[in-house]
N, C-alpha and C positions, 0 to 999 in steps of 0.2 A: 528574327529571333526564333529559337527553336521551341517549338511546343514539349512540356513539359509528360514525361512519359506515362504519367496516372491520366491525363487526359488525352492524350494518344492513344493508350490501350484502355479507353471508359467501353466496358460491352453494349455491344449496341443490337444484340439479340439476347431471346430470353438462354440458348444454350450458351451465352460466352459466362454469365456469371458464373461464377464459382463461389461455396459451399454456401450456396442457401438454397439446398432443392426444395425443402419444404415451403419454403415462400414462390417462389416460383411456380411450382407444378398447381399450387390452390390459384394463384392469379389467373394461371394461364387457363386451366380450367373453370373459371370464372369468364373468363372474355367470351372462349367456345361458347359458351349456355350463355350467353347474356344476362349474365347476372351481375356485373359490376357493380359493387356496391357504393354510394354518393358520398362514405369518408372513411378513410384509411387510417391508422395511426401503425407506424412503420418505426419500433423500436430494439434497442442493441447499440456496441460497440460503435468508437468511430472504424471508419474507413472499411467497413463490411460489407457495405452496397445499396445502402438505405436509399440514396441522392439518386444514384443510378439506376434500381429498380423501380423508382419513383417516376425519372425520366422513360424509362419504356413501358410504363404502365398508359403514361400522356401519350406515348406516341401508336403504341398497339389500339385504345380508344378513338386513334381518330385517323387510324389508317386507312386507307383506299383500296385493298385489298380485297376481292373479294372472296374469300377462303378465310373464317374466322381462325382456325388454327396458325394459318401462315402470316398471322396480323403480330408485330410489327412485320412488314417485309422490309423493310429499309429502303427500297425502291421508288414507293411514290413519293410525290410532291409534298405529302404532310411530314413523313417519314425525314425526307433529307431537311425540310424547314427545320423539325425537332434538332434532329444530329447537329446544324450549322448555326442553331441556338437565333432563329429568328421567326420562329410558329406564333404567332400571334397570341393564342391563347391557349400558350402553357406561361402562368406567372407563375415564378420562384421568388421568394419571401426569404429574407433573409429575418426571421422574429429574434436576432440578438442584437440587431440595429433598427428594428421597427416595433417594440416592445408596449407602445403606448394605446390606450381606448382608441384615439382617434386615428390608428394606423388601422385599425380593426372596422372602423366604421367608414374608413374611406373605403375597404374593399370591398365592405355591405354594399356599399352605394353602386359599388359598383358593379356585381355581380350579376346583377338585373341584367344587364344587357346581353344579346345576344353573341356568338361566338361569332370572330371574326371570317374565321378560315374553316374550322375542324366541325366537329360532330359538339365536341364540350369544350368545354373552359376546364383549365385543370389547375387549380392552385395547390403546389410544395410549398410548403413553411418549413421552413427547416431549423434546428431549435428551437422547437416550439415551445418548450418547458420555459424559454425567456421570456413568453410573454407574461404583462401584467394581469394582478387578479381581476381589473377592470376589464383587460382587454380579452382573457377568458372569456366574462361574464357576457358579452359585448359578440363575441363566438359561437356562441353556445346557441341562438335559436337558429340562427344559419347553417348549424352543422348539423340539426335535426332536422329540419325542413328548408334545405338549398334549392334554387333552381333546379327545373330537370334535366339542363344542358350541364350542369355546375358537378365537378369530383374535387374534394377535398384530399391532399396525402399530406399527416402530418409526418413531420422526424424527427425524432428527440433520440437521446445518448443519457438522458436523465430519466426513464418514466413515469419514477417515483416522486416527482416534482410536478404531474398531470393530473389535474382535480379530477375526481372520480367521475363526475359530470360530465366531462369530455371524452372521459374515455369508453362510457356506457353510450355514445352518437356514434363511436367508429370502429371499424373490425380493424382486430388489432394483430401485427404479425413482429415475431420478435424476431431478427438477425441477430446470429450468433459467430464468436469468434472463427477464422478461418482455419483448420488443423495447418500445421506446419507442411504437412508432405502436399498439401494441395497447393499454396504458395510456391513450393519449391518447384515442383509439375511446373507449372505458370509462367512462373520467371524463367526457368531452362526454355519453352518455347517460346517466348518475347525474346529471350537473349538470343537464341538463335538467329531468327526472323530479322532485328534490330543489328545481328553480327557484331554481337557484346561477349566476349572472350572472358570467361568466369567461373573457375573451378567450383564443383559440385559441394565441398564442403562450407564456402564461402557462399554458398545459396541458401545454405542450408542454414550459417550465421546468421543471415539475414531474413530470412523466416523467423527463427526466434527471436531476433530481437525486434519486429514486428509486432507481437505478441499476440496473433491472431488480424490485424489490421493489414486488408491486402494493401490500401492507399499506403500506408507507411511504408512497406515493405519496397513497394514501386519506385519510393521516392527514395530509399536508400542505397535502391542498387542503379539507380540516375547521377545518385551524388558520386555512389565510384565510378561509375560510366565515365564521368566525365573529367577521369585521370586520362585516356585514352591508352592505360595501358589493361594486362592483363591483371582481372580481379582474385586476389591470391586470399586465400585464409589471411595471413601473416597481415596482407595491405590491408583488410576490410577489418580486421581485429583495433589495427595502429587507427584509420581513419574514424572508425566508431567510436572508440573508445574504450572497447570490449579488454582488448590484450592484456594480458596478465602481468602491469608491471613490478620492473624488478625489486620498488620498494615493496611493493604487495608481498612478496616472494622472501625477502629482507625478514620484514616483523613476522611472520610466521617463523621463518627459521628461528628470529630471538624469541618466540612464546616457547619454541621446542628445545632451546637451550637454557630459556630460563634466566635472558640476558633483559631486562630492563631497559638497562644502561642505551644499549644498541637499540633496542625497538623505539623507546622514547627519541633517540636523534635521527631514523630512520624515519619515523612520521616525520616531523617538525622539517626533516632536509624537503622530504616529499611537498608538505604543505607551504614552505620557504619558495616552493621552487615554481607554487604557481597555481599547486591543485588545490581544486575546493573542496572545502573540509567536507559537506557533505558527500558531495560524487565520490572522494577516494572510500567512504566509508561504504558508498553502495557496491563500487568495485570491491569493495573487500570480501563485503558480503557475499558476491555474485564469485568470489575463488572462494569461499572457505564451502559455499555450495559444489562447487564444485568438487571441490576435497572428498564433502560428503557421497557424492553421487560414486566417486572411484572406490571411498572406501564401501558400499553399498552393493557396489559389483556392476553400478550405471557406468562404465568409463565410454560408452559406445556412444552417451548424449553430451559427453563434454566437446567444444570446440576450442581447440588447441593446437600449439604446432608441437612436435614428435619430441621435442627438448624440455619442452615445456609441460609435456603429460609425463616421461620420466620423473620433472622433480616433484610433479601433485603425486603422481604412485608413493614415490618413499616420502615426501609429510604428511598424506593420506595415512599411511601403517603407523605414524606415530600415535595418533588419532586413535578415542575410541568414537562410535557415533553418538553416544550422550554427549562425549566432552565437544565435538562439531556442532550439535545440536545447543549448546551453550553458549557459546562462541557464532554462532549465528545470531543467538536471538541476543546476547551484548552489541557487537557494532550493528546491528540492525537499529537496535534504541538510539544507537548512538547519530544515526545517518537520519532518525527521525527527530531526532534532540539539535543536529547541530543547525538549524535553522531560526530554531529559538533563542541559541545561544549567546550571550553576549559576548562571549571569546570562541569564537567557532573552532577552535581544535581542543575543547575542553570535552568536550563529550567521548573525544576518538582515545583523546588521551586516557581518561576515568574508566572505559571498556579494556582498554589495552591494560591497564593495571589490574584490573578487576579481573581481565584472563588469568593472570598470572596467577591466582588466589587458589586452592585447591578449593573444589563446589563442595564437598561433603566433609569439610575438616571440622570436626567438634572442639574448639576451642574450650580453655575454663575461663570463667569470668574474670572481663577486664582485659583480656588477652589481647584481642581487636579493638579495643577502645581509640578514638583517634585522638590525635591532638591537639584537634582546637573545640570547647565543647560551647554550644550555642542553644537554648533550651529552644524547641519547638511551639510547647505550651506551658503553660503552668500547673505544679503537681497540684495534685489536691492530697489532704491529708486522710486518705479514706484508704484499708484495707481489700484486699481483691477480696470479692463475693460473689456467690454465686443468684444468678436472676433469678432462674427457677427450678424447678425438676427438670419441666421437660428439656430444658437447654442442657443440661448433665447428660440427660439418657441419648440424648440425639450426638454424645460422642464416641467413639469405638472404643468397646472395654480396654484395651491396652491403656487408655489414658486413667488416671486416679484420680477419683473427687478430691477436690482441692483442700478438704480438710483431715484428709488421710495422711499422716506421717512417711514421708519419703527418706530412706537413711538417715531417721533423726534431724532431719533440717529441720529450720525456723518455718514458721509460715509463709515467707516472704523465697524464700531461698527455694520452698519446694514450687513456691509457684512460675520464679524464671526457672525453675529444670524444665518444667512442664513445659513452657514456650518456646525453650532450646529443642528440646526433645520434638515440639508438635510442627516446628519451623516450616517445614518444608512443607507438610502439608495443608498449610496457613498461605504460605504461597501458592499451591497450588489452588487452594479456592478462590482464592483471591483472582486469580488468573479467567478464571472462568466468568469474571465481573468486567473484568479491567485487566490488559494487557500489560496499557500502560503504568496502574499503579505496579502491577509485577514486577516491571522491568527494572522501576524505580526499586523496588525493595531487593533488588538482586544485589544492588549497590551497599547491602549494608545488613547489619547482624545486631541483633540482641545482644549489649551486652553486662547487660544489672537489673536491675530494682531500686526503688530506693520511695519508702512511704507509700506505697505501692503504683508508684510509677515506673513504666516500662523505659526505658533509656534506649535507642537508636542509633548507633556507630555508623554512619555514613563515610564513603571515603572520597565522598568530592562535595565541593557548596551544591556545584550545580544540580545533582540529584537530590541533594537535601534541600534546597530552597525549592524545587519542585516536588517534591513530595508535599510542603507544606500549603502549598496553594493547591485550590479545588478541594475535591471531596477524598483525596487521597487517604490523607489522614483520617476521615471517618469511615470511609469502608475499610481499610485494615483494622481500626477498632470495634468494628462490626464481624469482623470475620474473624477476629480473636475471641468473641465473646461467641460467635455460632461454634465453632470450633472446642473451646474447653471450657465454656459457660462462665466466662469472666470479663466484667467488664473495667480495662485498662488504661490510664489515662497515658500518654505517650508522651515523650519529650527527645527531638534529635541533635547528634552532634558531629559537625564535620572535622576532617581532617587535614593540619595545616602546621604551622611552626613549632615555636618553641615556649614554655614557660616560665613565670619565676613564682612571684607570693601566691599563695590561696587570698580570697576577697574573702573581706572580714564573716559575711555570711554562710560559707563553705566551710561544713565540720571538716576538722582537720583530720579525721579516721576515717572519714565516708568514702563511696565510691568514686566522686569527682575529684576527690583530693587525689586518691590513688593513681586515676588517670593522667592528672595534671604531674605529679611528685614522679610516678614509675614510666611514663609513656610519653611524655613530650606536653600533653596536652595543654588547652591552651584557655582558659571561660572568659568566651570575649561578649557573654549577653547573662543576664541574672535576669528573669522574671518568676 
C-alpha cells in the first residue's frame, strides 16, 4: 500500500517546514542555549505544523549529536527511532479519544519513570482543548512541576477552550495560516521530485482551496495524482468541486434578465439533479465573489478557464458592487439557513426571489404586503412614545421628534414614515449586533401600523418563523427604539396563497383587510 503523501513529505528538519519561521527560529534557538522550556502549548489552524514541529522538537531533545545547532541531524539512532515512529519515549496522545480524569492520571503515574532510550520523555497531546475539566484539573500540578527528564507539547486548533491555568504552566507559540505562494513553491517542488505533471494555475487552485492548511492542500493534489493523468485547471475545478457550473451561470443570467420563471426551474433542475441545497448555495456564493473581484479589477485572483472568465467579465459589468455585495450577503444566509431548513431548497429559493426585489425601492404603504398574514405577537393597545430625552437626542437631526407634525399626517402615519425613512439605518445597527438578525430582516419590509403596532411583511415562513424565535425580535425592538426613541410592539406576516372572507375580528377598513381584499393576503393566525 502506498503511503499517503502528507506523510511522505512530513519535514523532518527544522528548514523543511514552511511558513512558521517565527516558531521555529525561537525553538531552535532555545535547544542552542539549553534552555528548553518543560511545556509547550503549540496553538493555530489545522494542518500548519503543529504535530510536526512538535515531533522535531522530541527528536532535536534527544538527539546524539554533538553540535547543538545541527540537533535534529536525522542521522543518529534516536533521530531515525523518532522518523520510523518507534522512540520509546516520545508518547503522542490522542486527548479527543482519551478525554477522561483517569486517562490523565494513568499518565501521572506514569511519568515518574525514567526514559527509556532518550535524554526525556516527551509527551504531544494533541487536542488538547478535549480534555475534561477533571482531567485539566488532574494536569495542571504536573505541568508546573514535571519531572526533569519530562517536556510536555500541548496542540490544540481551539485555544480559546484552554483554561487559563493551563495556559499560564506553558510557553505558548501560535502557527498561523500558510500564504498561498508558499504552498504553491511547495507542491511545484514535491510535484517535480514525485514526477506529478500539474499545471501552475491548478497549484495555484489548490493552494486556495486549502485555505492556508499545507496538510489539506497535500492531500488534494494526492487525490488528483491519483488520476494518473495531467493535472489541468479545468480537471482539479470538475474534481473539487470548484468549477463554475452551468446552472450557477443559468440563474445569474435570469437575475440579469429578470426571469423568475427560468431561475426558479434552473435551481430546482440543479437541486432535482442531485446537488445539496447547501454546497450549490456556497458555490454560488464563491462565483458571485468572484464576479465581485472582476468587477473590482481583482480578475488576476480568479481561477477559471479563458470561456468561463469571458462570461464573469460581461455579468460582472451588469453588476454594480453594492448590488454584488447584496447578492453575497443573501445566498450566503441562505447556505447558512439551509441546514436548518425543513425544505432544504427553501432558503436558495427566498434569496433568489429577494434578488430580484430592487434594495432601495420606497414603496407606499401596503404595497409589499404579503399574502398570508400570521401575527408574530400580540398588539397592545398603547400609542408609540417616547422613553426619554436622552434617547431623542442620541438621533441625527434629520430625524423629527415624533410628536412633530409630518405633511399633516395622523400620529400613527408620521410615525411609520419615520421607520420607512430610518429602515435602512435600523438595519444597519442591527447588523453590528447580529448578522444573522440582519439577514433575517433583509427578507422583509415595514409595511403599516395599526394601534401602534409595527406590521412586518416577510416574503417566505422560513425567515419569518425565524425571526420569531431567539432574541431576534427583541433586539430589532431595541434598536428601533435606540434609533428614533420609540418603543414598538411588532407583529409579522408571511407570504403565500390566496383569500376569501375577513375573520369576524378584522375591521373591514383596516390595514389587514386591505392586504387580504387588495393583495392576495391570506390571516391564517389571530392573537
Amino acid at each position: 500500500m502506498s503511503q499517503a503523501l502528507y506523510r511522505k513529505w512530513r519535514p523532518q528538519t527544522w528548514d523543511e517546514v514552511v511558513g512558521q519561521e517565527h516558531v521555529i527560529q525561537t525553538l531552535h534557538n532555545a535547544l542552542i542555549a539549553e534552555r528548553v522550556a518543560h511545556a509547550y502549548l503549540f496553538a493555530g489552524p489545522r494542518g500548519t505544523g503543529k504535530t510536526t514541529t512538535a515531533r522535531l522538537l522530541a527528536k532535536a531533545v534527544n538527539c546524539l549529536a554533538d553540535d547543538l545547532a545541527q540537533r535534529p541531524c536525522g542521522e543518529c539512532a534516536h533521530c531515525k527511532a523518532v522518523s520510523e515512529s518507534r522512540f520509546l519515549d516520545l508518547i503522542e496522545i490522542d486527548a479527543a479519544s482519551n478525554t477522561s480524569v483517569d486517562d490523565v492520571r494513568d499518565l501521572r503515574d506514569k511519568i515518574n519513570f525514567s526514559p527509556n532510550q532518550g535524554r526525556y520523555k516527551v509527551y504531544i497531546i494533541d487536542e488538547v482543548h478535549m480534555l475534561s475539566t477533571a482531567a485539566f484539573n488532574a494536569l495542571l500540578k504536573t505541568l508546573e512541576e514535571p519531572p526533569s527528564h519530562a517536556i510536555f507539547i500541548l496542540a490544540t486548533t481551539e485555544i480559546h477552550k484552554i483554561p487559563a491555568t493551563v495556559l499560564s504552566r506553558c510557553q505558548r507559540h501560535e502557527f498561523r495560516r500558510i500564504p498561498v505562494a508558499d504552498i504553491v513553491a511547495l507542491l511545484r517542488i514535491k510535484a517535480e521530485q514525485e514526477k506529478i505533471l500539474v499545471a501552475t494555475d491548478a497549484l495555484t487552485l489548490i493552494a486556495r482551496q486549502a485555505t492556508g492548511a499545507l496538510r489539506d492542500a497535500i492531500s488534494l493534489l494526492d487525490q488528483l495524482a491519483s488520476t494518473g493523468q495531467k493535472i489541468t485547471l479545468e480537471m482539479a475545478q470538475n474534481l473539487l468541486g470548484t468549477a463554475a457550473s452551468q446552472a450557477v451561470l443559468d440563474i445569474v443570467e435570469a437575475l440579469i434578465a429578470r426571469q423568475p420563471d427560468v431561475g426558479i426551474s434552473t435551481l430546482q433542475l440543479a437541486l432535482d439533479g442531485g446537488s445539496d441545497p447547501r454546497q450549490f448555495a456556497r458555490q454560488f456564493v464563491d462565483y458571485l465573489r468572484d464576479l465581485l473581484l472582476m468587477r473590482m479589477g481583482n480578475a488576476d485572483q480568479i481561477d477559471a478557464t479563458s470561456e468561463t472568465r469571458a462570461i464573469m467579465a460581461r455579468q460582472a459589468q451588469t453588476f454594480t458592487p453594492a448590488e454584488l455585495l447584496r447578492l453575497i450577503r443573501l445566498f450566503n444566509a441562505a447556505a447558512n439557513d439551509s441546514k436548518n431548513a425543513w425544505q432544504p431548497s427553501l432558503p436558495l429559493e427566498l434569496a433568489f426571489v429577494e434578488a430580484l426585489e430592487p434594495p432601495d425601492e420606497t414603496e407606499p404603504e401596503l404595497a409589499s404586503a404579503p399574502s398570508r398574514v400570521k401575527p408574530a405577537m400580540a398588539p397592545r393597545k398603547t400609542q408609540p412614545r417616547v422613553e426619554s430625552t436622552a434617547a431623542v437626542e442620541s438621533v441625527n437631526d434629520e430625524v423629527a421628534p415624533v410628536n412633530t407634525p409630518v405633511d399633516g399626517l395622523p400620529l400613527e402615519d408620521q410615525t411609520f414614515k419615520r421607520v420607512n425613512e430610518q429602515w435602512k439605518r435600523i438595519l444597519q445597527t442591527i447588523g453590528q449586533r447580529s448578522k444573522q438578525t440582519q439577514a433575517l430582516l433583509n427578507s422583509c419590509k415595514p409595511f403599516g401600523m395599526k394601534d401602534g403596532v409595527l406590521f412586518l411583511g416577510f416574503n417566505g415562513e422560513f425567515a419569518k418563523t425565524k425571526m420569531e424565535k431567539g432574541e431576534h425580535m427583541d433586539l430589532t425592538r431595541q434598536t428601533i427604539q435606540q434609533v428614533l426613541g420609540l418603543d414598538l410592539p411588532m407583529r409579522c406576516f408571511v407570504a403565500a396563497g390566496r383569500s376569501g372572507t375577513l375573520p369576524p375580528d378584522v375591521e373591514s377598513d383596516g390595514m389587514v383587510a386591505a392586504a387580504m381584499r387588495d393583495l392576495g393576503g391570506e390571516l391564517v393566525d389571530v392573537q
